[in-house]
N, C-alpha and C positions, 0 to 999 in steps of 0.2 A: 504494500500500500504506500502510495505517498500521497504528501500533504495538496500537492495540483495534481490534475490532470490535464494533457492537452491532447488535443485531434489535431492528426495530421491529414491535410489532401495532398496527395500529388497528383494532380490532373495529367501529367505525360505522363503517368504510369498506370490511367485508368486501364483496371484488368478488360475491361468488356464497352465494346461500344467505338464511338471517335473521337477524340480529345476535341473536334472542334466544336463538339457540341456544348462544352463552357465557358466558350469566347462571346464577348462582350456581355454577357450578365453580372448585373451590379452584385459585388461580395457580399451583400447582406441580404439579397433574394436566393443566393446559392447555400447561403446558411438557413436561413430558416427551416429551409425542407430536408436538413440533414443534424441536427441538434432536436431536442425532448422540446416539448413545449413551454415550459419553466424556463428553459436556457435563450430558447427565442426569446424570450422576453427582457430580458437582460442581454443581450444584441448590444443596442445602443451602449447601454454601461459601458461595458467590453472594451467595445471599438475606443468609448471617451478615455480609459483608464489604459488602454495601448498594449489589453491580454491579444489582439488580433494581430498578425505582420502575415504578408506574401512575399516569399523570399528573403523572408529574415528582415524587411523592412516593415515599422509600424505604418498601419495605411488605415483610413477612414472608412465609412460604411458605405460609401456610393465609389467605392473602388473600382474599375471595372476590370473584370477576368482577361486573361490571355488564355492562350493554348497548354500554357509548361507550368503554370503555375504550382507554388508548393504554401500553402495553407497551412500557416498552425494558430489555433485557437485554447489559448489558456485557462483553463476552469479554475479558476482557485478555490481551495477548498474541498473541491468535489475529489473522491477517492474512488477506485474500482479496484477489485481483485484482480490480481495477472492471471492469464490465462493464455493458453493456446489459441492465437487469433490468425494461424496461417491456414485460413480457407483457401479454395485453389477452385476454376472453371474448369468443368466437365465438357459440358457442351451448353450449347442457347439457340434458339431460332426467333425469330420477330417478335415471340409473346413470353417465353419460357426460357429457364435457367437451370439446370442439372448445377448443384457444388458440390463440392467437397466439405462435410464439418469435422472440427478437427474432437478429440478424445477432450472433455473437459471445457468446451465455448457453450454457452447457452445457445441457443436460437433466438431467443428475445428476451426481452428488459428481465432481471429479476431483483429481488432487494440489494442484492450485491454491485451489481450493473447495468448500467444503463448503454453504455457503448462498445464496451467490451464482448459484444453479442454479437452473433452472427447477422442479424437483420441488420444493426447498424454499423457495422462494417462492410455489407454489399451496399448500402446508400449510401458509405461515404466515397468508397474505394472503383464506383463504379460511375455511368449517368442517369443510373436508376433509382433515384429517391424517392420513389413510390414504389418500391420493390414489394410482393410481398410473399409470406411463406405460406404455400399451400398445403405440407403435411407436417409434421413434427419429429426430434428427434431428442432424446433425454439427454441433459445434460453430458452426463458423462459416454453416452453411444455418438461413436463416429461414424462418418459412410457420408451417403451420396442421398441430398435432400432436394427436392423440386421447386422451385418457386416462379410464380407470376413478376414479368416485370415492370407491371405497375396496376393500376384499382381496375382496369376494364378486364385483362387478360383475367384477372385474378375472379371476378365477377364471372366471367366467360366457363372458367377452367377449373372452378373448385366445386362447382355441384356436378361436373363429371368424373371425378378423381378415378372413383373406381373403374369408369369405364378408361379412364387417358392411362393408368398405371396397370398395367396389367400382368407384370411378375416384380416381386419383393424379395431378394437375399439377403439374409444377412450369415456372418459367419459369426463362431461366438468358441471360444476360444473356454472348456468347461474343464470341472474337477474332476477325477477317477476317467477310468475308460469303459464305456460303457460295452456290456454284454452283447448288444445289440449292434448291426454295420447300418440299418434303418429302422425308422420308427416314425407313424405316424401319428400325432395326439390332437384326437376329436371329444373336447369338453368345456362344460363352462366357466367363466371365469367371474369372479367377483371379490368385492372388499365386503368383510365381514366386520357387525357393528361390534365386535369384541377386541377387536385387533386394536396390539399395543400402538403397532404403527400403520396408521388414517390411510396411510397411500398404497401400503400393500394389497394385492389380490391375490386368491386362491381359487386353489381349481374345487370347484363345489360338492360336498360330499350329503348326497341327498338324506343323512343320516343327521343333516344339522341345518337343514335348510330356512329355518328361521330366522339365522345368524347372517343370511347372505343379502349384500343389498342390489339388486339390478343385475341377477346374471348374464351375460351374454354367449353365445356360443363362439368356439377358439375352434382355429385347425391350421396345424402346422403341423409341416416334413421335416423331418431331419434324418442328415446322415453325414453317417464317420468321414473324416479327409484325410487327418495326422492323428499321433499317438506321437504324445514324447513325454517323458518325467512325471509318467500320472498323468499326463493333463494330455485333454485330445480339444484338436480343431473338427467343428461340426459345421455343417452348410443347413442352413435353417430356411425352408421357403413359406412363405407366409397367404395363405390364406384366405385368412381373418388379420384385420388391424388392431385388435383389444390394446389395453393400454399394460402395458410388462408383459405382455403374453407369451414371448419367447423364456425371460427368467422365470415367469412364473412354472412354465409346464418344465421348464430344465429342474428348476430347483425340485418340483413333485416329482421327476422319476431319476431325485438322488444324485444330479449332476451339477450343481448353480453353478452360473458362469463364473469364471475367476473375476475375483475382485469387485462381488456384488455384495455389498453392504446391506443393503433389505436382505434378500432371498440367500443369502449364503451365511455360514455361524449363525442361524437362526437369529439373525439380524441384531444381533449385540453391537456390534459394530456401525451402525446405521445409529443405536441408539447414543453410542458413547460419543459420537462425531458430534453431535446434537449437545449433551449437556456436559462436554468437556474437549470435544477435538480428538483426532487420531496423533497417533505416533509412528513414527519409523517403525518401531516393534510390531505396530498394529497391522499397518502396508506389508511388514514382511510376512504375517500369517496370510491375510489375506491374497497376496500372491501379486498385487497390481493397486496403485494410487487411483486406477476409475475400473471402473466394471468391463470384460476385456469381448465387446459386442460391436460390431461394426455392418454398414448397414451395406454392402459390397458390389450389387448391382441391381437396377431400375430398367425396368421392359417396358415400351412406351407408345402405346397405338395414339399418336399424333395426325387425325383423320384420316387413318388408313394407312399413313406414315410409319414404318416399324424402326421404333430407334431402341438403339442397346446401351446403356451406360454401365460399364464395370469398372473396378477395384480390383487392380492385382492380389492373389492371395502372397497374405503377411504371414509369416511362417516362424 
């Protein structure tokens, strides 16, 4: 943590798009639609108090852009957790953006962060500031996320999901090795009102069905890739989209991913992170600093359009 924070633009290094797209607009039209709505408003301040420079010179708020420009805006005060902010393009066509998220960037705002998120680092880093994400990914899972790149596509493209996404991998990298080279798991899933921890789900045992709130039905493939140290690489295809539904059915049949805090050590370690933080000691039971799930390729019927996005396997 430190005591400022600042954003950086570099507009000749916009990852996606053409840098001439933010020549001549005024510096303080190109901020607003990329800072929280709190920080727009304090713009003015900023600019008067000299946290704004383009190229390392302080400049004014009716500055106008170039092509090369490098933007840095000083927050004082404001703090963010570090984090792994090296997202990377997959692919994009006119409406849509295939990323890369890395182990550990949120997707969007949380109490921690506000920039240091996947969302607003494709609005800063790209010319899409109306970017937005059409499916999600937990915090601590990496892989290969979809988004809209901007309000209309995202309006167009997010009440077709299921029909535009039409295969889901992920691979997940689990404890012991299992008996099994395939397995298929067709059950439901839900959070139970007795659970120590609110966000966990379990696979429902009709023998306690009173305890379950809202099941839904899960179905997911798996099967063996690697075996090394105990611990095996699985190819997980999806379905169903339930919410933990890969940990949740790994953890039930005695596998949890490495380094799942809910679903793995019957979740003590989820708890202790919470009312005292982990240690080195703790990561090293655990086996990995984030949960070891990645989301590794996206099949994509784009009107008839078949596109492939994959993720080398990580070994």
């Amino acid at each position: 943590m430190s005591a400022h924070f600042t954003l950086i633009f570099n507009l000749a290094d916009s990852l996606t798009g053409s840098e001439t797209e933010f020549s001549g607009i005024p510096l303080i039209d190109f901020l607003r639609l990329r800072v929280t709505p709190s920080d727009a408003l304090r713009l003015p301040e900023l600019f008067a108090d000299g946290y704004i420079s383009v190229d390392d010179a302080v400049v004014a708020a009716d500055f106008t852009l170039s092509t090369s420009a490098r933007i840095c805006v000083c927050l004082p005060g404001h703090q963010e957790e570090e984090v792994n902010t090296r997202w990377r393009l997959l692919w994009q066509n006119s409406e849509l953006m295939a990323v890369y998220k890395p182990h550990l960037l949120p997707v969007s705002r949380t109490t921690r962060n506000l920039y240091n998120t996947l969302i607003s680092l494709v609005k800063r880093q790209t010319p899409y500031a109306d970017a937005r994400l059409l499916h999600r990914l937990d915090t601590e899972t990496a892989g290969v996320i979809l988004l809209a790149k901007n309000a209309q596509a995202d309006r167009r493209w997010k009440p077709r999901l299921d029909q535009l996404i039409c295969k889901k991998i992920y691979h997940a990298w689990v404890e012991g090795v299992p008996l099994w080279r395939s397995e298929r798991m067709e059950c439901d899933l839900a959070e139970r009102a007795d659970s120590v921890i609110r966000s966990q789900v379990y696979v429902v045992d009709d023998a306690d069905s009173g305890l379950y709130i809202k099941p839904r039905q899960s179905k997911t493939a798996f099967r063996v890739l690697h075996s090394a140290a105990g611990k095996t690489l699985l190819e997980c295809r999806l379905y169903t989209g339930r919410k933990h539904q890969i940990r949740a059915q790994l953890s039930y049949l005695g596998h949890p991913v490495v380094g799942d805090k809910i679903y793995g050590h019957e979740g003590r370690f989820y708890l202790k992170r919470i009312e005292q933080g982990l240690d080195d000691a703790d990561f090293q039971v655990l086996g990995s600093r984030y949960h070891r799930l990645e989301a590794v390729e996206l099949e994509l019927d784009v009107e008839g359009l078949a596109v492939q996005i994959m993720l080398p396997v990580q070994r």
